[in-house]
Kinemage of the C-alpha trace (Angstrom):
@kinemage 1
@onewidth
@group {chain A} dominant
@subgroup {mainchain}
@vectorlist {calphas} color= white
{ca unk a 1} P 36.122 -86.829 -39.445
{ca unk a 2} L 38.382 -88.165 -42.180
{ca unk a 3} L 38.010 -86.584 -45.224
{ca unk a 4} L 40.691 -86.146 -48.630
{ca unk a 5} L 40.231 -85.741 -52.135
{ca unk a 6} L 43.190 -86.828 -54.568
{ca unk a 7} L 43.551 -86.581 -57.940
{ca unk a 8} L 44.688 -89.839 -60.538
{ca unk a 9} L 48.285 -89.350 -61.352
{ca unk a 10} L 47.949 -91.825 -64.304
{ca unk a 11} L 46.370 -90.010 -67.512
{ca unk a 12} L 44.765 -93.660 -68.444
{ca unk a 13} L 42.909 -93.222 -65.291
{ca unk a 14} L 42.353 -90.094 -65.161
{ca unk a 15} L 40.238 -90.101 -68.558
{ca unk a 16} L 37.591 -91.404 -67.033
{ca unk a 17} L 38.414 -91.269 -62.881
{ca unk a 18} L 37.563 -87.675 -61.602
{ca unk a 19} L 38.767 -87.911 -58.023
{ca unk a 20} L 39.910 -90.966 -55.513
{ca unk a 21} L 37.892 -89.343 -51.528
{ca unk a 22} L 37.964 -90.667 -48.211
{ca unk a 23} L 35.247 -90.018 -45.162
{ca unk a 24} L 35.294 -91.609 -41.920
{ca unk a 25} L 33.174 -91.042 -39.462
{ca unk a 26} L 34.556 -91.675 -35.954
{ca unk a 27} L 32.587 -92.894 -32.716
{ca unk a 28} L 33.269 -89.010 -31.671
{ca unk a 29} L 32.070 -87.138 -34.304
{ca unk a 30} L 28.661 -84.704 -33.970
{ca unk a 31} L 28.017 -84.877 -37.480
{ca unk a 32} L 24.409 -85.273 -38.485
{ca unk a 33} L 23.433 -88.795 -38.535
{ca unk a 34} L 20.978 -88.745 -41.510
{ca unk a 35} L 22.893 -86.167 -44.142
{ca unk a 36} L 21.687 -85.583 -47.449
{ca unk a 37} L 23.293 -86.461 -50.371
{ca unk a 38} L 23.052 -83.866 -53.578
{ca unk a 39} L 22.075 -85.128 -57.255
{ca unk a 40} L 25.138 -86.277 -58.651
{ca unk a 41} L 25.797 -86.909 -62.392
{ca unk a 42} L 28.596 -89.328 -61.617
{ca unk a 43} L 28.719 -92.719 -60.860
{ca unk a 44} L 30.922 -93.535 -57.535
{ca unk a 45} L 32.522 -97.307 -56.919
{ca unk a 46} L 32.623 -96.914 -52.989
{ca unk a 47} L 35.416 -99.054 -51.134
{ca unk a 48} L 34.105 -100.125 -47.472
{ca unk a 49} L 35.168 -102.887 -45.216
{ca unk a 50} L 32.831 -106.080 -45.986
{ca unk a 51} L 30.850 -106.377 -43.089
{ca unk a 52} L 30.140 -102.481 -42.920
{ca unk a 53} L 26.248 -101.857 -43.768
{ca unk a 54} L 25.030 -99.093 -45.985
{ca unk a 55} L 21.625 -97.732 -46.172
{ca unk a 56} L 20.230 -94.987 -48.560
{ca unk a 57} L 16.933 -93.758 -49.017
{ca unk a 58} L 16.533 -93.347 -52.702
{ca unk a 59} L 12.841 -91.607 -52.827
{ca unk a 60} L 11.384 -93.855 -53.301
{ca unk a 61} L 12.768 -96.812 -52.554
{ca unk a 62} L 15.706 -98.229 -50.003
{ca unk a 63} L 19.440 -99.827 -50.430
{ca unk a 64} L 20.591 -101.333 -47.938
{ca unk a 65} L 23.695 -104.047 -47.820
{ca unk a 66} L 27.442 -104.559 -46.590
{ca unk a 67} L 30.471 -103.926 -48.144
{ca unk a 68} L 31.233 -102.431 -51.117
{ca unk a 69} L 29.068 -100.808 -53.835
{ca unk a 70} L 28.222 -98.753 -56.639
{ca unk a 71} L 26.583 -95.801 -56.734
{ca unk a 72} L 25.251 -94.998 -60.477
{ca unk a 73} L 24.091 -91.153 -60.955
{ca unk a 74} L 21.028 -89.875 -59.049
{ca unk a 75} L 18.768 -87.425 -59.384
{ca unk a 76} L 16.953 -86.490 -56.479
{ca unk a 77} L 18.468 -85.852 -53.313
{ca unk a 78} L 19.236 -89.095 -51.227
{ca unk a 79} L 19.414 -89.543 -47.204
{ca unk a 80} L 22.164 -91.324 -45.892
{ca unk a 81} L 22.173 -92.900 -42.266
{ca unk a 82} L 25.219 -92.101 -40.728
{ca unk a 83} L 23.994 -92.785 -37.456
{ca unk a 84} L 26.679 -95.196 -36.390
{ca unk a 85} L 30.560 -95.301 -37.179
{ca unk a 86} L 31.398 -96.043 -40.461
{ca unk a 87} L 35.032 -95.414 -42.958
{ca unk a 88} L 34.560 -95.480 -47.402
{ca unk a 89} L 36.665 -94.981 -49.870
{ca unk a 90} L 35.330 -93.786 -53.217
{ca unk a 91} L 36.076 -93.509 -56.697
{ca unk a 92} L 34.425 -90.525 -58.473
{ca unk a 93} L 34.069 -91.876 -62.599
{ca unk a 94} L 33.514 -88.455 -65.041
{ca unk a 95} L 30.148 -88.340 -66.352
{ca unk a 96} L 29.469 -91.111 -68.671
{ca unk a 97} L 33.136 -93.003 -67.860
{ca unk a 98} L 31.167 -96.460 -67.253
{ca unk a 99} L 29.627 -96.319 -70.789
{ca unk a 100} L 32.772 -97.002 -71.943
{ca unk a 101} L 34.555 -98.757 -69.291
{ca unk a 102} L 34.746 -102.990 -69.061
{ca unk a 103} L 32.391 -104.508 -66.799
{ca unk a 104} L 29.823 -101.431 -67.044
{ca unk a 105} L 27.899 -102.630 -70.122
{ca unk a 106} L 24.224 -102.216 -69.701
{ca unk a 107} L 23.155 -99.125 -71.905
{ca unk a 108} L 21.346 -96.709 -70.993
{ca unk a 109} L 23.008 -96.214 -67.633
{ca unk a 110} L 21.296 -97.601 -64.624
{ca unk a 111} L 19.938 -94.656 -62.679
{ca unk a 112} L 19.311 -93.907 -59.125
{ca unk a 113} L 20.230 -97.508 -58.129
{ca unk a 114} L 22.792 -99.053 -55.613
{ca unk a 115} L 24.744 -102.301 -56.501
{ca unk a 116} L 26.582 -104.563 -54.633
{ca unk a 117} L 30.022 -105.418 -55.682
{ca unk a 118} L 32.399 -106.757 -53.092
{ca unk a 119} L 32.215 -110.470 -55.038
{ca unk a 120} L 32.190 -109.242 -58.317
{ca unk a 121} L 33.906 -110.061 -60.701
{ca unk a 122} L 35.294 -106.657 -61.211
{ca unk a 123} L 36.816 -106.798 -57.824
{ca unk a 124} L 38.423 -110.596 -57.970
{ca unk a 125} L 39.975 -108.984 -61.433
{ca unk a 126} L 41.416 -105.759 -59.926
{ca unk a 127} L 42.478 -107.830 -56.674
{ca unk a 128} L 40.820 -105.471 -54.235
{ca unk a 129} L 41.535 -105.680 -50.704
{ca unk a 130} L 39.333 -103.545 -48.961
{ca unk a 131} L 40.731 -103.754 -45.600
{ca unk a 132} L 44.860 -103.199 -46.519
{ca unk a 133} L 43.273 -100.143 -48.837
{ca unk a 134} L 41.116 -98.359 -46.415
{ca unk a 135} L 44.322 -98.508 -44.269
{ca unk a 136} L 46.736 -97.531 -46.620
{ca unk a 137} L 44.229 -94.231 -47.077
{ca unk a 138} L 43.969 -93.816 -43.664
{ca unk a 139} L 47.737 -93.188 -42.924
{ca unk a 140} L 48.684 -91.893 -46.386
{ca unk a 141} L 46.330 -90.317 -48.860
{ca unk a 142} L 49.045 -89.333 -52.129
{ca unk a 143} L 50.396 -92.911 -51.357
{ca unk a 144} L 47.056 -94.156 -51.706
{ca unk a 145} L 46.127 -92.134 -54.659
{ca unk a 146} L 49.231 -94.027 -56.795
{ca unk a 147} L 48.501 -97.311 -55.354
{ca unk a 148} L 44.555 -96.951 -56.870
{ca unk a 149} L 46.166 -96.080 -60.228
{ca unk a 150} L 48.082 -99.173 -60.068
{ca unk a 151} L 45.053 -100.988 -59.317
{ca unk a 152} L 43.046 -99.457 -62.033
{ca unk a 153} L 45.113 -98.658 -64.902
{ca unk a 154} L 45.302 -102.246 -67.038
{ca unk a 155} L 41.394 -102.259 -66.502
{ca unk a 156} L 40.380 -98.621 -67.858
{ca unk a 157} L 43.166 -99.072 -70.838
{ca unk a 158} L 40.987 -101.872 -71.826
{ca unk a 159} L 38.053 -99.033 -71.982
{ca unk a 160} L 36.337 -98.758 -75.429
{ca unk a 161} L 35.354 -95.074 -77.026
{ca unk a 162} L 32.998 -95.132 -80.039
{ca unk a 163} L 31.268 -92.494 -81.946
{ca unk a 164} L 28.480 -91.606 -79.171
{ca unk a 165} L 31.094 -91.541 -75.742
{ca unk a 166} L 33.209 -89.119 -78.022
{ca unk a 167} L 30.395 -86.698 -78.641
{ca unk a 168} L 29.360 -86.897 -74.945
{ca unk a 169} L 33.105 -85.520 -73.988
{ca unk a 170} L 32.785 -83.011 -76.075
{ca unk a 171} L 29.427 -82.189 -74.947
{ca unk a 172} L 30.711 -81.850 -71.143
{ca unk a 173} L 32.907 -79.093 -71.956
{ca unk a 174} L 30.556 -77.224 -72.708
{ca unk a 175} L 27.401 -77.930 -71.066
{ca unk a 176} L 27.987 -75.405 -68.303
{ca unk a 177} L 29.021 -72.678 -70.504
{ca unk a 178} L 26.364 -72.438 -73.501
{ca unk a 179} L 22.919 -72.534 -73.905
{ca unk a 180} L 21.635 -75.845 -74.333
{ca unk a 181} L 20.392 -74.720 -77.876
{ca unk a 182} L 23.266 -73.447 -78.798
{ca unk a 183} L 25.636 -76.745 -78.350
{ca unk a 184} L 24.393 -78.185 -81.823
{ca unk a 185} L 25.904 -75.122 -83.476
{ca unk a 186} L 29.354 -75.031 -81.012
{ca unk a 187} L 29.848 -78.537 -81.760
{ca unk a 188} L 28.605 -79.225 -85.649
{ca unk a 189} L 26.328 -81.373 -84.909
{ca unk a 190} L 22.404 -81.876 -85.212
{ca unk a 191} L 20.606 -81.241 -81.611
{ca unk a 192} L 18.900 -84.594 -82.017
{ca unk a 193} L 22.613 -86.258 -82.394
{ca unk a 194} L 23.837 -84.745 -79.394
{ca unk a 195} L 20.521 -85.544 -77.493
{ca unk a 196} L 20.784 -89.243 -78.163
{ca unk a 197} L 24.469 -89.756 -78.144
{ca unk a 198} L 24.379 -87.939 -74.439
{ca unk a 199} L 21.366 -89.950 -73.016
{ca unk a 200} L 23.020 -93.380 -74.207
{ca unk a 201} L 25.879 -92.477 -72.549
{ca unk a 202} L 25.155 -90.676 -69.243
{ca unk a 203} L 21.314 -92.140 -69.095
{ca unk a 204} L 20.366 -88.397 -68.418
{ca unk a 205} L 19.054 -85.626 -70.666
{ca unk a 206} L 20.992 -82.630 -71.888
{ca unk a 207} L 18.747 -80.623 -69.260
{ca unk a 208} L 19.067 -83.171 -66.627
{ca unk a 209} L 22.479 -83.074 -66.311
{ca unk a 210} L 23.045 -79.194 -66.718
{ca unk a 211} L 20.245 -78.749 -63.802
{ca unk a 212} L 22.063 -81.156 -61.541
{ca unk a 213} L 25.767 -79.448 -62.183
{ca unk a 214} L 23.849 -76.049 -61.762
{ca unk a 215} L 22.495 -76.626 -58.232
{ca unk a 216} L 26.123 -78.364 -57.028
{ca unk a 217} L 27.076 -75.472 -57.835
{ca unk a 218} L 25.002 -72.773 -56.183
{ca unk a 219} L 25.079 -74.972 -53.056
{ca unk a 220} L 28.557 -74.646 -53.226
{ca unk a 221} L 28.343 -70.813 -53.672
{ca unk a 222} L 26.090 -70.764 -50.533
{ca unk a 223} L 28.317 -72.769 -48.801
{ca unk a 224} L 31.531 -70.387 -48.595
{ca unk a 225} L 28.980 -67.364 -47.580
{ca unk a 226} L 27.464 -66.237 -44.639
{ca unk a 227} L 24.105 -65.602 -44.408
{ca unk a 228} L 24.597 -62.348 -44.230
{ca unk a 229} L 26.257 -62.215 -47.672
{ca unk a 230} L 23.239 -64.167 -49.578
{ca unk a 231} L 20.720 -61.995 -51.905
{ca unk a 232} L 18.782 -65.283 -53.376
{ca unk a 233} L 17.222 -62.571 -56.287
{ca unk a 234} L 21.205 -62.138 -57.391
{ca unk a 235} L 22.098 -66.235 -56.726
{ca unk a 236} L 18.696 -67.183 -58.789
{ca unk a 237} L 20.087 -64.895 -61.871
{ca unk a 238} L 23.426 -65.933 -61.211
{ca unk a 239} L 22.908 -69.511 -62.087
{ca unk a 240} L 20.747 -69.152 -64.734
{ca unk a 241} L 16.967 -69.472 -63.176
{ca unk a 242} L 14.608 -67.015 -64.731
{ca unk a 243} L 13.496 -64.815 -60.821
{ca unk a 244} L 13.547 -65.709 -57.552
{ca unk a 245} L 10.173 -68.237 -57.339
{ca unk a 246} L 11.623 -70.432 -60.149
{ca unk a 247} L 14.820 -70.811 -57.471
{ca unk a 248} L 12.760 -71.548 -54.539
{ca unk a 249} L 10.152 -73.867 -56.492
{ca unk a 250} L 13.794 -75.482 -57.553
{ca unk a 251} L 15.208 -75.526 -54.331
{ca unk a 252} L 11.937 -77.487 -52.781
{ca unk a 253} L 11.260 -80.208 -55.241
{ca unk a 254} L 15.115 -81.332 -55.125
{ca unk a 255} L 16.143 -80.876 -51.343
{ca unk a 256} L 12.763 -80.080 -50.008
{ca unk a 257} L 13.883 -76.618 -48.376
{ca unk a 258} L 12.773 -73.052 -49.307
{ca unk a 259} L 15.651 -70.831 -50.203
{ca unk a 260} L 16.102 -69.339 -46.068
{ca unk a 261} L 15.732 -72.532 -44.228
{ca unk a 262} L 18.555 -73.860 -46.271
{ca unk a 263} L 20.446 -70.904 -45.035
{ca unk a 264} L 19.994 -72.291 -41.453
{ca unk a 265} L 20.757 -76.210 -42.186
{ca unk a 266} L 23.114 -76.081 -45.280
{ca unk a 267} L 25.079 -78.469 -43.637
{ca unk a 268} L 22.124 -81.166 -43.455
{ca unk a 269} L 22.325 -81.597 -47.390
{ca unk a 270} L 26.384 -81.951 -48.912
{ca unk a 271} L 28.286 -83.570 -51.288
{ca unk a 272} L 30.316 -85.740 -49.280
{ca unk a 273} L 31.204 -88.454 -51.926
{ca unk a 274} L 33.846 -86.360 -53.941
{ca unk a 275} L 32.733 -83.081 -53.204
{ca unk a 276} L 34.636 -80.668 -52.353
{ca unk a 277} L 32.339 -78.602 -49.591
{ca unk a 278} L 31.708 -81.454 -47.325
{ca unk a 279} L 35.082 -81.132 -45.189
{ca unk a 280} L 33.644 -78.554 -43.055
{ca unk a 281} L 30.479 -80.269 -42.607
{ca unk a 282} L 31.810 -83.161 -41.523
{ca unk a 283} L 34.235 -82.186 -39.032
Protein backbone atom coordinates (compact mmCIF):
# COMPACT_ATOMS: atom_id res chain seq x y z
CA UNK A 1 0.00 0.00 0.00
CA UNK A 2 0.83 3.50 -1.21
CA UNK A 3 0.44 5.95 1.18
CA UNK A 4 2.20 9.91 1.61
CA UNK A 5 1.14 12.97 3.10
CA UNK A 6 2.76 16.37 1.79
CA UNK A 7 2.40 19.58 2.82
CA UNK A 8 1.49 22.91 0.23
CA UNK A 9 4.68 24.74 -0.33
CA UNK A 10 2.70 27.80 -1.62
CA UNK A 11 1.30 29.99 1.43
CA UNK A 12 -1.82 30.95 -1.04
CA UNK A 13 -2.55 27.34 -0.89
CA UNK A 14 -1.75 26.52 2.07
CA UNK A 15 -4.41 29.02 3.72
CA UNK A 16 -6.93 26.96 3.03
CA UNK A 17 -5.18 23.33 1.72
CA UNK A 18 -4.19 21.27 4.89
CA UNK A 19 -2.39 18.35 3.27
CA UNK A 20 -2.04 16.89 -0.56
CA UNK A 21 -2.24 12.25 0.48
CA UNK A 22 -1.95 9.40 -1.65
CA UNK A 23 -3.39 5.58 -0.99
CA UNK A 24 -3.24 2.84 -3.33
CA UNK A 25 -4.32 -0.23 -2.78
CA UNK A 26 -2.54 -2.95 -4.79
CA UNK A 27 -4.03 -6.40 -6.12
CA UNK A 28 -1.61 -7.80 -3.15
CA UNK A 29 -2.52 -6.04 -0.33
CA UNK A 30 -4.47 -7.85 2.93
CA UNK A 31 -5.93 -4.75 3.96
CA UNK A 32 -9.51 -4.90 5.11
CA UNK A 33 -11.81 -4.58 2.28
CA UNK A 34 -14.65 -2.60 3.99
CA UNK A 35 -12.52 0.04 6.38
CA UNK A 36 -14.11 2.64 8.23
CA UNK A 37 -13.72 6.03 7.71
CA UNK A 38 -13.63 8.51 11.01
CA UNK A 39 -15.85 11.84 11.23
CA UNK A 40 -13.93 14.31 9.54
CA UNK A 41 -14.47 18.11 9.78
CA UNK A 42 -12.79 18.69 6.45
CA UNK A 43 -13.88 18.59 3.15
CA UNK A 44 -11.49 16.33 0.74
CA UNK A 45 -11.46 16.89 -3.36
CA UNK A 46 -10.31 13.19 -4.13
CA UNK A 47 -8.27 12.71 -7.52
CA UNK A 48 -9.02 9.06 -9.05
CA UNK A 49 -8.68 7.75 -12.52
CA UNK A 50 -12.22 8.26 -14.38
CA UNK A 51 -13.42 4.97 -14.78
CA UNK A 52 -12.43 3.94 -11.08
CA UNK A 53 -15.82 3.38 -8.96
CA UNK A 54 -16.29 4.60 -5.45
CA UNK A 55 -18.79 3.46 -3.02
CA UNK A 56 -19.47 4.78 0.58
CA UNK A 57 -21.99 3.95 2.93
CA UNK A 58 -23.03 7.19 4.45
CA UNK A 59 -25.62 5.83 7.31
CA UNK A 60 -27.93 6.18 5.91
CA UNK A 61 -27.73 6.42 2.58
CA UNK A 62 -25.12 5.22 -0.40
CA UNK A 63 -22.56 7.08 -2.99
CA UNK A 64 -21.58 5.37 -5.42
CA UNK A 65 -19.90 6.71 -8.95
CA UNK A 66 -16.51 6.84 -11.02
CA UNK A 67 -13.93 9.15 -11.05
CA UNK A 68 -13.34 11.92 -9.14
CA UNK A 69 -15.22 13.50 -6.19
CA UNK A 70 -15.79 15.50 -3.28
CA UNK A 71 -16.07 14.57 -0.04
CA UNK A 72 -17.78 17.50 2.17
CA UNK A 73 -17.36 16.94 6.15
CA UNK A 74 -19.11 13.97 7.81
CA UNK A 75 -20.20 13.15 10.87
CA UNK A 76 -20.76 9.70 11.52
CA UNK A 77 -18.43 7.13 10.71
CA UNK A 78 -18.58 5.97 6.95
CA UNK A 79 -17.67 2.35 5.38
CA UNK A 80 -15.66 2.30 2.48
CA UNK A 81 -15.45 -0.82 0.05
CA UNK A 82 -12.08 -1.41 -0.69
CA UNK A 83 -12.68 -4.74 -1.79
CA UNK A 84 -11.04 -4.48 -5.17
CA UNK A 85 -7.83 -2.48 -6.36
CA UNK A 86 -8.14 0.97 -6.40
CA UNK A 87 -5.25 4.36 -6.38
CA UNK A 88 -6.72 8.36 -5.04
CA UNK A 89 -5.23 11.26 -4.63
CA UNK A 90 -6.70 13.75 -2.17
CA UNK A 91 -6.73 17.19 -1.21
CA UNK A 92 -7.39 17.82 2.52
CA UNK A 93 -9.21 21.78 2.57
CA UNK A 94 -8.88 23.31 6.51
CA UNK A 95 -12.11 23.44 8.12
CA UNK A 96 -14.37 25.85 6.50
CA UNK A 97 -11.71 26.58 3.33
CA UNK A 98 -14.71 25.96 0.72
CA UNK A 99 -16.83 28.74 2.35
CA UNK A 100 -14.59 30.94 0.99
CA UNK A 101 -13.11 29.32 -1.93
CA UNK A 102 -14.60 29.88 -5.86
CA UNK A 103 -16.78 27.27 -7.05
CA UNK A 104 -17.86 26.16 -3.35
CA UNK A 105 -20.76 28.62 -2.92
CA UNK A 106 -23.75 26.98 -1.42
CA UNK A 107 -23.95 28.18 2.33
CA UNK A 108 -24.36 26.35 4.86
CA UNK A 109 -21.91 23.66 3.82
CA UNK A 110 -23.29 20.54 2.32
CA UNK A 111 -22.85 17.80 4.89
CA UNK A 112 -22.28 14.16 4.79
CA UNK A 113 -22.70 14.12 0.96
CA UNK A 114 -20.48 12.85 -1.99
CA UNK A 115 -20.27 14.85 -5.33
CA UNK A 116 -19.13 14.07 -8.50
CA UNK A 117 -16.67 16.29 -10.15
CA UNK A 118 -14.52 14.86 -12.87
CA UNK A 119 -16.63 17.23 -15.61
CA UNK A 120 -16.91 20.08 -13.59
CA UNK A 121 -16.28 22.99 -14.25
CA UNK A 122 -13.79 23.34 -11.52
CA UNK A 123 -11.72 20.69 -13.10
CA UNK A 124 -11.87 21.97 -17.02
CA UNK A 125 -10.64 25.43 -15.14
CA UNK A 126 -7.71 23.95 -13.14
CA UNK A 127 -6.86 21.60 -16.27
CA UNK A 128 -6.81 18.40 -14.26
CA UNK A 129 -5.45 15.37 -15.67
CA UNK A 130 -6.13 12.69 -13.48
CA UNK A 131 -4.20 10.03 -15.08
CA UNK A 132 -0.53 12.12 -15.72
CA UNK A 133 -1.23 13.27 -11.79
CA UNK A 134 -1.86 10.02 -10.13
CA UNK A 135 1.41 9.07 -11.95
CA UNK A 136 3.40 11.87 -11.24
CA UNK A 137 2.41 10.94 -7.29
CA UNK A 138 3.14 7.61 -7.78
CA UNK A 139 6.90 8.02 -8.69
CA UNK A 140 7.46 11.34 -6.89
CA UNK A 141 5.44 12.63 -3.99
CA UNK A 142 7.49 16.38 -3.12
CA UNK A 143 7.41 16.69 -7.01
CA UNK A 144 3.87 16.15 -6.90
CA UNK A 145 3.19 18.27 -3.95
CA UNK A 146 4.68 21.57 -6.11
CA UNK A 147 3.03 20.54 -9.22
CA UNK A 148 -0.66 20.64 -7.14
CA UNK A 149 0.34 24.14 -5.97
CA UNK A 150 0.82 25.12 -9.44
CA UNK A 151 -2.42 23.75 -10.26
CA UNK A 152 -4.21 25.39 -7.45
CA UNK A 153 -2.72 28.59 -6.64
CA UNK A 154 -4.49 31.24 -9.33
CA UNK A 155 -7.83 29.49 -8.17
CA UNK A 156 -7.57 29.83 -4.18
CA UNK A 157 -5.98 33.57 -4.70
CA UNK A 158 -9.27 34.26 -6.21
CA UNK A 159 -10.75 33.00 -2.62
CA UNK A 160 -12.95 35.62 -0.83
CA UNK A 161 -12.70 36.18 3.25
CA UNK A 162 -15.50 38.25 4.84
CA UNK A 163 -16.41 39.03 8.32
CA UNK A 164 -17.87 35.41 9.30
CA UNK A 165 -14.74 33.03 7.52
CA UNK A 166 -12.42 35.43 9.61
CA UNK A 167 -14.07 34.71 12.91
CA UNK A 168 -14.21 30.96 12.06
CA UNK A 169 -10.12 31.04 11.77
CA UNK A 170 -9.87 32.46 14.71
CA UNK A 171 -12.24 30.20 16.27
CA UNK A 172 -10.09 27.01 15.09
CA UNK A 173 -7.22 28.01 17.05
CA UNK A 174 -8.72 27.64 19.73
CA UNK A 175 -11.42 25.22 19.71
CA UNK A 176 -9.24 22.41 21.02
CA UNK A 177 -7.73 24.34 23.73
CA UNK A 178 -10.67 26.25 25.68
CA UNK A 179 -13.85 25.54 26.87
CA UNK A 180 -16.43 26.08 24.45
CA UNK A 181 -17.89 28.80 26.86
CA UNK A 182 -15.04 30.36 27.29
CA UNK A 183 -14.18 31.25 23.40
CA UNK A 184 -16.67 34.34 23.48
CA UNK A 185 -14.47 35.85 26.18
CA UNK A 186 -10.81 34.64 24.41
CA UNK A 187 -11.97 36.08 21.30
CA UNK A 188 -14.24 39.42 22.18
CA UNK A 189 -16.96 38.36 20.82
CA UNK A 190 -20.70 37.48 21.78
CA UNK A 191 -21.20 33.44 21.96
CA UNK A 192 -24.16 33.83 19.64
CA UNK A 193 -21.64 35.64 16.99
CA UNK A 194 -19.25 32.99 17.10
CA UNK A 195 -22.07 30.29 16.98
CA UNK A 196 -23.49 31.61 13.75
CA UNK A 197 -20.43 32.86 12.04
CA UNK A 198 -18.92 29.07 12.68
CA UNK A 199 -22.07 27.11 11.49
CA UNK A 200 -22.27 29.32 8.18
CA UNK A 201 -19.00 28.54 7.56
CA UNK A 202 -18.14 24.93 8.51
CA UNK A 203 -22.10 23.80 8.46
CA UNK A 204 -21.27 22.25 11.96
CA UNK A 205 -21.82 23.46 15.52
CA UNK A 206 -19.18 24.72 17.89
CA UNK A 207 -19.75 21.22 19.73
CA UNK A 208 -19.89 19.29 16.60
CA UNK A 209 -16.75 20.07 15.44
CA UNK A 210 -14.78 19.98 18.85
CA UNK A 211 -16.40 16.29 19.39
CA UNK A 212 -15.24 15.17 15.99
CA UNK A 213 -11.42 16.67 16.44
CA UNK A 214 -11.65 15.09 20.03
CA UNK A 215 -12.26 11.47 19.00
CA UNK A 216 -9.48 11.79 15.87
CA UNK A 217 -7.65 12.37 18.37
CA UNK A 218 -8.01 9.71 21.04
CA UNK A 219 -8.11 7.19 18.17
CA UNK A 220 -4.94 8.40 17.33
CA UNK A 221 -3.68 8.11 20.98
CA UNK A 222 -4.93 4.46 20.92
CA UNK A 223 -3.37 3.89 17.88
CA UNK A 224 0.48 4.33 18.87
CA UNK A 225 -0.31 2.06 22.17
CA UNK A 226 -0.52 -1.36 22.89
CA UNK A 227 -3.18 -2.75 24.53
CA UNK A 228 -1.39 -3.30 27.24
CA UNK A 229 -0.66 0.42 27.75
CA UNK A 230 -4.56 1.56 27.55
CA UNK A 231 -6.45 2.56 31.00
CA UNK A 232 -9.83 3.86 29.11
CA UNK A 233 -10.79 5.62 32.88
CA UNK A 234 -7.34 7.85 32.23
CA UNK A 235 -8.06 8.20 28.06
CA UNK A 236 -11.93 9.20 28.93
CA UNK A 237 -10.48 12.13 31.37
CA UNK A 238 -7.80 12.76 29.12
CA UNK A 239 -9.91 14.01 26.32
CA UNK A 240 -12.28 15.72 28.11
CA UNK A 241 -15.40 13.12 28.67
CA UNK A 242 -16.85 13.40 32.11
CA UNK A 243 -16.04 9.03 33.39
CA UNK A 244 -15.60 6.15 31.66
CA UNK A 245 -19.56 5.29 30.47
CA UNK A 246 -19.82 8.74 28.78
CA UNK A 247 -16.52 7.33 26.62
CA UNK A 248 -17.97 4.06 25.84
CA UNK A 249 -21.66 5.44 25.18
CA UNK A 250 -19.34 7.86 22.79
CA UNK A 251 -17.36 5.31 21.38
CA UNK A 252 -20.69 3.15 20.29
CA UNK A 253 -22.96 5.68 18.76
CA UNK A 254 -19.98 6.99 16.41
CA UNK A 255 -18.01 3.72 15.42
CA UNK A 256 -20.37 1.26 16.92
CA UNK A 257 -17.60 -0.48 19.20
CA UNK A 258 -17.36 -0.56 23.04
CA UNK A 259 -14.12 0.82 24.31
CA UNK A 260 -12.16 -3.14 24.35
CA UNK A 261 -13.35 -4.44 21.09
CA UNK A 262 -11.87 -1.41 19.51
CA UNK A 263 -8.71 -2.45 21.18
CA UNK A 264 -8.84 -5.71 19.10
CA UNK A 265 -9.93 -4.13 15.52
CA UNK A 266 -8.50 -0.51 15.69
CA UNK A 267 -7.35 -1.01 12.42
CA UNK A 268 -11.02 -1.68 10.95
CA UNK A 269 -11.92 2.13 11.58
CA UNK A 270 -8.83 4.90 10.31
CA UNK A 271 -8.35 8.00 8.87
CA UNK A 272 -6.97 7.13 5.67
CA UNK A 273 -7.89 10.34 3.66
CA UNK A 274 -5.17 12.71 5.21
CA UNK A 275 -4.66 11.12 8.33
CA UNK A 276 -1.80 10.54 9.62
CA UNK A 277 -2.36 6.88 11.49
CA UNK A 278 -3.55 5.04 8.51
CA UNK A 279 0.06 4.08 7.06
CA UNK A 280 0.32 1.20 9.28
CA UNK A 281 -3.07 0.05 8.69
CA UNK A 282 -2.81 -0.05 5.33
CA UNK A 283 0.31 -1.76 4.70
Amino acid sequence: MIHWLQSPQSLIVAKYVECYWLIEKTPDSTAYQYPKLNPDPSAHLIISPPSQTYHYDLNPGIAVGEGSHCLYPHQQTLALDHSKPFVHLGVKFHVGALYSVPHFTAHPLALDKVEPVKDSRLFKQLGIDENALIELARDNAERCGKHLDSLLESWLAESNEDQHSKITRKVLQYLDKSAISDLGEQLYCSQRTLERSFQRVTGLTLKQCQSMNRLEAMLEYVYQRESAELDWVDIAFRFGFSDQPHLIRHLKKQLGFTPKNYEKERGLTIDVYGGVSSAASYE
